[in-house]
C-alpha positions in Angstrom: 0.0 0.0 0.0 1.5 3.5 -0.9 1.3 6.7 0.8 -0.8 8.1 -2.4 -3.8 5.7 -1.2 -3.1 5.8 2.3 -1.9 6.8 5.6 1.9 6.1 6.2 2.7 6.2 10.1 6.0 6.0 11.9 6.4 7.2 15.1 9.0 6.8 17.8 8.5 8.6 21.4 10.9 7.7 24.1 9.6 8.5 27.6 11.2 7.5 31.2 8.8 4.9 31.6 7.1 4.4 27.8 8.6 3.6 24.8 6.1 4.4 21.5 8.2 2.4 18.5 5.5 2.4 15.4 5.8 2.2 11.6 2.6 1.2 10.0 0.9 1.5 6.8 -2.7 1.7 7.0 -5.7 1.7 4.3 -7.3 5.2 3.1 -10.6 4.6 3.9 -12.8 2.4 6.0 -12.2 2.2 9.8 -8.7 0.9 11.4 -9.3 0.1 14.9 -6.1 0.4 17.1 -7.0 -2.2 19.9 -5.0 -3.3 23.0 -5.2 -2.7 26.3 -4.7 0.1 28.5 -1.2 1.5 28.3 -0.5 0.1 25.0 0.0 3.4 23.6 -3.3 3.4 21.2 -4.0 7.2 22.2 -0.6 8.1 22.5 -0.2 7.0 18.6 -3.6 8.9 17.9 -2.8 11.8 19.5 1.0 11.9 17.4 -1.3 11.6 14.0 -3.3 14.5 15.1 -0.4 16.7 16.1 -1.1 16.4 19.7 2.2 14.6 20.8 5.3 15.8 18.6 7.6 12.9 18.1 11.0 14.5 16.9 11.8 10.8 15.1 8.7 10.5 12.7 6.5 11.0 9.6 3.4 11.2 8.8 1.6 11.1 5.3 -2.2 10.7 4.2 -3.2 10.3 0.9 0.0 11.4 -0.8 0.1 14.9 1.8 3.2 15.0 4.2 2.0 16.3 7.4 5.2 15.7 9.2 8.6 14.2 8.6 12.2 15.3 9.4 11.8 18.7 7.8 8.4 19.5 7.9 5.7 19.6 10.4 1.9 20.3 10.0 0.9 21.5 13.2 -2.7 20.4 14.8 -4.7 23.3 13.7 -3.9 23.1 10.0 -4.3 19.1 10.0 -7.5 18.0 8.3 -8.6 16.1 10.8 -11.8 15.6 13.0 -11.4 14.2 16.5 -13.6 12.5 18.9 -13.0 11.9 22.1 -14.3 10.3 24.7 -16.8 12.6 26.0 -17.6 15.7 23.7 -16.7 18.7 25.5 -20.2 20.8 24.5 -20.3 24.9 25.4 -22.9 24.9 27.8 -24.0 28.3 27.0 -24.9 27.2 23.2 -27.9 25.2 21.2 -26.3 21.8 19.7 -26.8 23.8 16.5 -24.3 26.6 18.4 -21.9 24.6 18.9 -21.6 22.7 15.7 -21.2 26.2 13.7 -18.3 26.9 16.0 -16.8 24.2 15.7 -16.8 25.1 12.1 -15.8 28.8 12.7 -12.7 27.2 14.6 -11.5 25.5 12.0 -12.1 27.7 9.1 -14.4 25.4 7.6 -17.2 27.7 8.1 -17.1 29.3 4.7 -20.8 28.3 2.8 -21.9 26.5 5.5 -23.2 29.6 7.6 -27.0 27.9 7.9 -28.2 24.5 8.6 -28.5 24.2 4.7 -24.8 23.9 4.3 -24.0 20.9 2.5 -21.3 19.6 4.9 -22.8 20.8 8.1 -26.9 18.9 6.8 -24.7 15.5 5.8 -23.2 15.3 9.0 -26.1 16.6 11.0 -28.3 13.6 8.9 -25.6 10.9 9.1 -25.8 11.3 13.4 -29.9 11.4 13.5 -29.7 14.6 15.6 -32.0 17.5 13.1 -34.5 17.3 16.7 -31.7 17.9 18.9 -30.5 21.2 17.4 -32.1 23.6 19.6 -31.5 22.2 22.7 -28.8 22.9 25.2 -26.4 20.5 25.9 -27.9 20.1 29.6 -31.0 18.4 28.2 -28.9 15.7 26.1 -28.0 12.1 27.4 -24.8 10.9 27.4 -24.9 9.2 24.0 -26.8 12.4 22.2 -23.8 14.4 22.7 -21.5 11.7 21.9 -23.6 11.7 18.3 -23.6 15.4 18.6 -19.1 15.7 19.2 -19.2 13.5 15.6 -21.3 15.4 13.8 -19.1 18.6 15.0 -15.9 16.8 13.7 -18.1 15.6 10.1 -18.9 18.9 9.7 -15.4 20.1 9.2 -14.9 17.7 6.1 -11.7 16.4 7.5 -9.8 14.0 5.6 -9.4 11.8 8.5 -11.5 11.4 11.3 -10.0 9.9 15.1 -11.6 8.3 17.6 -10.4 7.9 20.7 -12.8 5.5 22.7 -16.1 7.4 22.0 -18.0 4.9 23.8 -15.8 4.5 27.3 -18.0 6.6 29.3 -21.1 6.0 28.0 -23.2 3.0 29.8 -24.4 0.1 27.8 -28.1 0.9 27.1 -25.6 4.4 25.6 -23.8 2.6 23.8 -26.3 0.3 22.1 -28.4 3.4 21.0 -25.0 5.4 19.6 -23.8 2.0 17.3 -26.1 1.9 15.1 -25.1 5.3 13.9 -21.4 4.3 13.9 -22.2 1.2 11.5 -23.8 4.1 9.2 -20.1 6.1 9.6 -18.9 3.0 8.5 -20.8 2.3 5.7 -21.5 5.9 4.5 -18.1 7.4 5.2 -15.9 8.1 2.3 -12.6 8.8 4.4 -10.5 6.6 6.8 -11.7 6.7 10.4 -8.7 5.5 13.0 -10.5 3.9 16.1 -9.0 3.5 19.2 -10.9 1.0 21.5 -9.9 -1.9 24.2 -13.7 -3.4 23.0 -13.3 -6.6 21.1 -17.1 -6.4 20.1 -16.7 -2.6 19.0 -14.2 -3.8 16.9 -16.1 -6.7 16.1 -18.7 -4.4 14.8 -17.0 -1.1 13.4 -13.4 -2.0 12.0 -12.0 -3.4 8.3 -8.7 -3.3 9.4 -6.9 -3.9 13.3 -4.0 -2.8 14.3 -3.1 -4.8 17.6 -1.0 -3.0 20.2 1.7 -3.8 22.9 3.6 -1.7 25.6 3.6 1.0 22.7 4.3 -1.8 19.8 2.4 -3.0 16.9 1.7 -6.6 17.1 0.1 -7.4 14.5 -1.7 -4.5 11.6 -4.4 -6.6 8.8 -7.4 -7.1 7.7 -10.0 -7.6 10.3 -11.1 -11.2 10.1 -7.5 -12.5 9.2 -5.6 -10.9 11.9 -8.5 -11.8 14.2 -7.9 -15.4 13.4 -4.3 -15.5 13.7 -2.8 -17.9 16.1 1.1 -17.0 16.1 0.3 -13.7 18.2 0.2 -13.1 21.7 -3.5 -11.3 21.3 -5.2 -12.7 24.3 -9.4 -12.3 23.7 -10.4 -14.7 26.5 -13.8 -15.3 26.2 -13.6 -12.6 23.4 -11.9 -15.0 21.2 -13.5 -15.8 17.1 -14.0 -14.3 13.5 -15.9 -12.5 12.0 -17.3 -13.7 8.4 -19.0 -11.3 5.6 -21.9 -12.5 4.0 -25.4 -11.8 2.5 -29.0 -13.3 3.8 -29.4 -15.7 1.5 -32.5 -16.9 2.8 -35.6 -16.0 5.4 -37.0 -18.3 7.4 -40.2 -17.1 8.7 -41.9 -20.0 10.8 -38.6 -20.5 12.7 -37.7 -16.6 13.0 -34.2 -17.4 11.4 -32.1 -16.5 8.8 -29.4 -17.9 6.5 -26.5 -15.9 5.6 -24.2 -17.2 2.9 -20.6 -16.6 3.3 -17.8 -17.9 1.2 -17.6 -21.3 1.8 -20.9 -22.0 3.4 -23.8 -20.8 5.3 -25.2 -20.2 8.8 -28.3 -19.7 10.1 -28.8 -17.2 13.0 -32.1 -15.4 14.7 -33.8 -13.0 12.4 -33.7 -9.8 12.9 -36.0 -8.3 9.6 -33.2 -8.3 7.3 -33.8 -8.6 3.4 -32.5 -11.1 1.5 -29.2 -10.0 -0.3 -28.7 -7.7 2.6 -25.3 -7.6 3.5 -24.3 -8.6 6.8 -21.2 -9.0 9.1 -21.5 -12.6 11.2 -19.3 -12.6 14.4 -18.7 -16.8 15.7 -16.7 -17.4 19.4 -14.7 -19.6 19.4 -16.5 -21.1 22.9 -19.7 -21.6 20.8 -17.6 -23.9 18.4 -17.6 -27.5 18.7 -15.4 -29.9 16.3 -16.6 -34.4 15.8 -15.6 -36.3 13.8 -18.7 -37.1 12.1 -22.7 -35.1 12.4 -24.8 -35.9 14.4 -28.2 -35.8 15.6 -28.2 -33.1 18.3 -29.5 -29.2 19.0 -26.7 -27.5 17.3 -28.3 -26.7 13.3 -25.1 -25.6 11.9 -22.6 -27.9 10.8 -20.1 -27.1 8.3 -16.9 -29.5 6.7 -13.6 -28.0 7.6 -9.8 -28.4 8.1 -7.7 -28.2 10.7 -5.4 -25.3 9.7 -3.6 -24.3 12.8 -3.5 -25.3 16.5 -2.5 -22.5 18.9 -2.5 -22.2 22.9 -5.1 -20.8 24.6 -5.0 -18.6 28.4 -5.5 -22.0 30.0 -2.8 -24.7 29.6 -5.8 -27.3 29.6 -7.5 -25.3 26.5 -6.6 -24.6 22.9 -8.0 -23.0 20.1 -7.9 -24.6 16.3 -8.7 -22.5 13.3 -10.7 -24.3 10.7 -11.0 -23.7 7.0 -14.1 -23.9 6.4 -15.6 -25.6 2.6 -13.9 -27.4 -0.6 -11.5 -24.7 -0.9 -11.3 -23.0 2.4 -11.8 -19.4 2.1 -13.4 -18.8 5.1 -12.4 -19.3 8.9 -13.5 -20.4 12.2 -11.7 -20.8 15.9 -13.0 -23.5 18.2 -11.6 -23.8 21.4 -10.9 -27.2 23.2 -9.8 -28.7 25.9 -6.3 -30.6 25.0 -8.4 -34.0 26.1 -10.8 -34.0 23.7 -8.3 -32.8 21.0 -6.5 -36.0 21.8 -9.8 -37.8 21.5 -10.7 -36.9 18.4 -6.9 -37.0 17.2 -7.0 -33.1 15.7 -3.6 -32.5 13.5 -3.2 -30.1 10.8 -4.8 -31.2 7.7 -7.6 -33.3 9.6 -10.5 -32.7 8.0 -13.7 -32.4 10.6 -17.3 -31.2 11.1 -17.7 -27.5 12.7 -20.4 -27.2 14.7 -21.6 -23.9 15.5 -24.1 -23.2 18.2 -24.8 -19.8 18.6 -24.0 -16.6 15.5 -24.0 -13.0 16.4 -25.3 -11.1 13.2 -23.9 -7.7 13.4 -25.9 -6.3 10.7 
């Protein structure tokens, strides 16, 4: 990937007790998701995109446009950028509406956008749902209206890349279910690359094409979502978390049995309806602890079973547990985890190359 399609990103920051050492190359549009834990240095890397944090050792490029390297530095104000962070910091004093224009005003975007008519300022303020919040103080919003309301304000600046720095950490869960949906529509809508920084595996799950793992201010791993998921040769501990994620399309709607089938390369699944179309397309997210291997199928509760092959056997946070990644169909495009205990591996004999039957009991359609 070149730097005329892209974001190039190298980075080095030596602090008495943190070390940021990065050099990635990242995909110029869609949403990255920098995951890790705390202390891994995701917002410290966010914050040295934006301008925030000067690393004297760097260089930054988006799309072709050097922002910094060892001659030249952008600084954060003439950056087009819009950033979110983890609660949006509204003037109290001003309608949401108030404080979107100044937001534009401050960063010179203002210029034919000085109504509600202005094409920038409209898309954003449609994209987030708000046009019935726009008179209201920021007093009479909950927590996840003025989260929708801090994106909109960095939209509305048409920025060529947009950050995110945990915009759901402080909102509770009932929050944070009512502010997804309109980050899918970022997702799907957006035309620009959107850097995410989250510790969430299902907010990744949901919102990211591409993951960037982190480590004590490392980069473990930087892919595609679903294959860097997947991988078993890094130390990316999910727990319980652990899975893939599969792209598909509903395929087919079962309405006596409230399901439907969505058809992935490889296969099929069938998971709970939830008034999808068919040809809709959907994102499908399996765990590994809901994924069972035999040898042959069987009569029993669990409805999908799918051929696969043992690809790779990897260690799991227990020494009594593994997980195995499965190619899944004649030609394997696709992939599953399942998670075992070493005992019934041994049981069933699982090697690379064994060929088995998946069986998956329960699929999370993120839609």
């Amino acid at each position: 990937m070149s730097g005329m399609n892209g974001i190039e990103a190298r980075f080095r920051l030596d602090w008495p007790k943190f070390c940021l050492d990065v050099d990635l190359k990242l995909p110029g549009k869609g949403v990255t998701a920098l995951f890790g834990h705390s202390g891994s240095g995701k917002t410290t890397l966010l914050r040295c995109i934006a301008g925030l944090e000067r690393a004297p050792l760097g260089r930054l490029a988006v799309e072709g446009a050097v922002w910094q390297d060892d001659t030249h530095w952008l600084p954060t104000h003439k950056r087009p950028i819009g950033y979110v962070f983890q609660e949006a910091s509204l003037f109290a004093h001003l309608s949401v509406l108030g404080n979107l224009r100044y937001g534009m005003q401050r960063s010179g975007a203002a210029q034919g956008a000085g109504d509600v008519g202005g094409a920038r300022l409209e898309q954003a303020i449609a994209l987030l749902g708000i046009h019935h919040l726009l008179e209201r103080k920021p007093d009479r919003l909950s927590g996840g209206e003025r989260q929708r309301v801090g994106i909109a304000r960095a939209l509305a600046v048409s920025p060529r890349l947009l950050l995110m720095d945990e915009p759901l950490a402080a909102l509770d869960s009932a929050r944070k279910q009512e502010i997804l949906p309109y980050l899918e529509r970022l997702h799907e809508e957006l035309d620009i690359p959107v850097l995410y920084v989250s510790h969430s595996p299902d907010e990744v799950a949901r919102l990211a094409d591409h993951l960037v793992a982190m480590e004590g201010g490392r980069v473990l791993s930087s892919g595609p979502l679903g294959e860097t998921l997947t991988r078993l040769d890094l130390p990316i501990r999910l727990g319980e978390d652990a899975g893939a994620i599969l792209e598909g399309v509903v395929g087919e709607v079962d309405q006596h049995w409230h399901l439907a089938r969505v058809d992935f390369a490889g296969g099929s699944l069938w998971a709970r309806d939830h008034g999808l179309p068919v040809g809709h397309h959907v994102r499908v997210r399996v765990l590994a602890r809901d994924v069972s291997l035999a040898q042959e199928p069987g009569t029993s509760s669990i409805q999908n079973v799918l051929r696969g092959e043992v690809d790779a056997i990897g260690d799991d946070d227990h020494p009594g547990l593994a997980l195995v990644r499965m190619r899944i169909g004649p030609s394997g495009p696709s992939v599953l985890l399942a998670r075992l205990t070493r005992r019934a591996m041994a049981a069933l004999g699982v090697v690379t190359g064994k060929v088995l039957w998946v069986q998956v009991k329960s699929v999370a359609l993120l839609e």
